[in-house]
C-alpha positions as CSV (number, residue, x, y, z in Angstrom):
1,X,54.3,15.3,60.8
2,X,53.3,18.6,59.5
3,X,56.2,18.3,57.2
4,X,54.8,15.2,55.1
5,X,52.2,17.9,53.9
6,X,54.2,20.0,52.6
7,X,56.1,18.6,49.3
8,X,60.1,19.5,48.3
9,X,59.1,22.8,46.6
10,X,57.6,24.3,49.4
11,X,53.9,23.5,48.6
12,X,51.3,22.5,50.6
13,X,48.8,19.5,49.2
14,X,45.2,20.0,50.0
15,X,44.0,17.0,52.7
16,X,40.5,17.1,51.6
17,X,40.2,15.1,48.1
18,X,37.5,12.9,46.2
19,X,34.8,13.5,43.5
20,X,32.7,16.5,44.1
21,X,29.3,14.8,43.3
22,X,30.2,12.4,46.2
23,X,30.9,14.5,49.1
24,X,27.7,14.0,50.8
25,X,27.6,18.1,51.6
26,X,26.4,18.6,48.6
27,X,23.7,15.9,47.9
28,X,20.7,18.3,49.0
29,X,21.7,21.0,45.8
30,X,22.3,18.5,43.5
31,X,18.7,16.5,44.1
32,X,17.4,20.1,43.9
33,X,18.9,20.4,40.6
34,X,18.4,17.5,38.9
35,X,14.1,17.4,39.9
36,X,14.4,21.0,38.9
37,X,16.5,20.0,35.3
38,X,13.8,16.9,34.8
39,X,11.0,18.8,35.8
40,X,12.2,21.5,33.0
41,X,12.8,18.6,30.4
42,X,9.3,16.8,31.4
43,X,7.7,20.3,30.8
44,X,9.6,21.0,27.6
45,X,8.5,17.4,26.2
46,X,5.1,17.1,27.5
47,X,3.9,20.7,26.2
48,X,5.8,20.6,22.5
49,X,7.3,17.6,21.7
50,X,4.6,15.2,22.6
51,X,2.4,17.2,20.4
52,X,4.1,17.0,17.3
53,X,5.1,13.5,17.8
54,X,1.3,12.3,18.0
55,X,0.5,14.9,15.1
56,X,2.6,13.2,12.5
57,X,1.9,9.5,13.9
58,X,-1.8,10.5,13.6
59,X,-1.0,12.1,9.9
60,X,1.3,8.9,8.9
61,X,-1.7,6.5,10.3
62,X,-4.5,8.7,8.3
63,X,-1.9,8.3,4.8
64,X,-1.9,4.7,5.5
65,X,-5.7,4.6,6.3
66,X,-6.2,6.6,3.1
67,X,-3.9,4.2,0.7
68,X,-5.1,0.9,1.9
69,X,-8.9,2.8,1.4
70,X,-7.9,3.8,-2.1
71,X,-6.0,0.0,-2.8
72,X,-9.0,-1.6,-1.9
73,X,-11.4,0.6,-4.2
74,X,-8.8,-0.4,-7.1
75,X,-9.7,-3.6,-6.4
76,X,-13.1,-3.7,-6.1
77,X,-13.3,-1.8,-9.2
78,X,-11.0,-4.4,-10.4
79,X,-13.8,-7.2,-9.3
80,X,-16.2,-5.1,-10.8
81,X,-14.2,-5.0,-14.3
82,X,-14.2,-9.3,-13.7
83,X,-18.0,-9.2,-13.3
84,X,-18.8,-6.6,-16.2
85,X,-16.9,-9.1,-18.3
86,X,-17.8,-12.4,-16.9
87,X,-21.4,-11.0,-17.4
88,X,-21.6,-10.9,-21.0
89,X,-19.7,-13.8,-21.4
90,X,-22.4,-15.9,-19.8
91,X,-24.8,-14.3,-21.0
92,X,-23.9,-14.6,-24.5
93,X,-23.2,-19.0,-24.3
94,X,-26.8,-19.2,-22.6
95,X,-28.0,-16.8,-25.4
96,X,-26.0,-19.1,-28.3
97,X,-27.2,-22.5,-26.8
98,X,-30.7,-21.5,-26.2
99,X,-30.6,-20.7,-30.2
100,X,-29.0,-23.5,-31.0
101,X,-31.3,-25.9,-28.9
102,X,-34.5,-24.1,-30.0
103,X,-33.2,-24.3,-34.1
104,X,-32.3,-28.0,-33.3
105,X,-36.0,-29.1,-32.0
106,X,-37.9,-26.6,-34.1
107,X,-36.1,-27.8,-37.7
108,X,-35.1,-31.5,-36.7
109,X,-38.0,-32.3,-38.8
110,X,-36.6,-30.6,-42.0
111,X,-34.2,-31.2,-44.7
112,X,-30.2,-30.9,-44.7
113,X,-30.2,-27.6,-45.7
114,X,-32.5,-26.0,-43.7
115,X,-30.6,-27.1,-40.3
116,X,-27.5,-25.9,-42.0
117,X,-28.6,-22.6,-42.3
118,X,-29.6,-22.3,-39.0
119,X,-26.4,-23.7,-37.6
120,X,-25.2,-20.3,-39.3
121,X,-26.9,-18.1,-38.1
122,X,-26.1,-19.3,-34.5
123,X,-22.2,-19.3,-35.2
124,X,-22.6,-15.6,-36.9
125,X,-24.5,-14.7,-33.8
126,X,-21.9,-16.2,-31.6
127,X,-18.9,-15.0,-33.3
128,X,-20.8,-11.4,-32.7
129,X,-20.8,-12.2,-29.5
130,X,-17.4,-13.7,-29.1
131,X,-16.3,-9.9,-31.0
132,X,-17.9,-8.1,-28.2
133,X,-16.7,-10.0,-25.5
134,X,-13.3,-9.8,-26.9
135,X,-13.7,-6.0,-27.3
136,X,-15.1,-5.8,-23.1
137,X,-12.2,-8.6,-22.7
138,X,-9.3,-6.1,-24.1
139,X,-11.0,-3.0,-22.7
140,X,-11.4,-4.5,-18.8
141,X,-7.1,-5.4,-19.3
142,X,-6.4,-1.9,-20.5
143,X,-8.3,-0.8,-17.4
144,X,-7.1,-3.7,-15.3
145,X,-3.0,-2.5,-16.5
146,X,-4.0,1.4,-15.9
147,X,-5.2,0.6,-12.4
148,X,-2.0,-1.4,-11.9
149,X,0.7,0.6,-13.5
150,X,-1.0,3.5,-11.2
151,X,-0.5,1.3,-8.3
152,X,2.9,0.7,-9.0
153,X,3.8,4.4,-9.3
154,X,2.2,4.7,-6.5
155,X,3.2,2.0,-4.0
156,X,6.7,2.7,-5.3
157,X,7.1,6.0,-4.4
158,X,5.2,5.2,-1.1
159,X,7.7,2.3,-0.1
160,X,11.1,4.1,-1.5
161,X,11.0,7.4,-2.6
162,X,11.9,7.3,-5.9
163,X,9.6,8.1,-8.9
164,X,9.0,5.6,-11.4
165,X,8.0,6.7,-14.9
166,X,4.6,5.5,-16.7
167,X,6.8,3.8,-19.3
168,X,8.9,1.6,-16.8
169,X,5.7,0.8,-13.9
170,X,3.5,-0.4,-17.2
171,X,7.0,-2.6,-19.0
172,X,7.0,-4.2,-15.2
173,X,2.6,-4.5,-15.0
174,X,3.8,-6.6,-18.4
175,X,6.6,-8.6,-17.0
176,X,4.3,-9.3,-13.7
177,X,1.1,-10.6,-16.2
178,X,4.0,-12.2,-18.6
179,X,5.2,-14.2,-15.7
């Protein structure tokens, strides 16, 4: 039977056979290995890149921190701009109809003429009014479109990347308040 072995050539074909990582003789150095590789790797991860992993998550969370601190002082600066023009708005209609009502009962008594004149000089001190508060009005949107065009330069080159001219972020601040 020694001669099955052997092949036509003359060769002999080695009896032992199989996959060296299953031979069971060599289980012992290969455990020693591999908690000796993952110990290295564990080590390698733990001491460097653990480290820089947490440093940029923590940088990334204080950007985002920052931005949403900065997107809410836009808009309460943008509240603020409402009030500072809702303010004088108010104030100028109870202004005007406290003229009006005191020149209605102090000259219901007199002629024509006299209440005309009076009506007058409530609508000039209206329209005065209504001047200013269109000036505040037009002054609070220029600030309102500055704050937003900033935003969207801003917000865009957060989200995507890119850079967006001042020309192009305020034609889409205008398409956004044109509807």
């Amino acid at each position: 039977m020694a001669d099955t072995a052997q092949t036509t050539s003359g060769t002999t074909v080695p009896q032992e056979g199989g996959f060296p990582p299953f031979k069971s003789q060599t289980f012992p150095s290969q455990v020693f290995w591999l908690t000796v590789t993952f110990a290295f790797l564990f080590v390698v991860l733990w001491r460097y890149a653990g480290p820089r992993i947490q440093g940029a998550i923590a940088e990334r969370r204080g950007k985002i921190n920052a931005e949403l601190a900065a997107a809410e002082q836009s808009r309460r600066g943008a509240e603020d701009a409402l009030a500072a023009y809702e303010a004088p708005l108010i104030e100028a209609r109870e202004r005007a109809r406290g003229a009006a009502e005191e020149t209605r009962t102090k000259f219901a008594q007199e002629a024509e003429s006299a209440k005309a004149a009076a009506e007058q000089e409530a609508d000039t001190v209206t329209a005065k009014a209504e001047e200013r508060i269109a000036a505040l009005q037009a002054e609070a949107r220029r600030h309102i479109a500055d704050v937003a065009k900033d935003a969207v330069i801003e917000i865009v080159g957060r989200l995507t990347g890119e850079t967006v001219s001042a020309q192009e972020a305020a034609e889409a601040v205008q398409n956004a308040v044109k509807g």
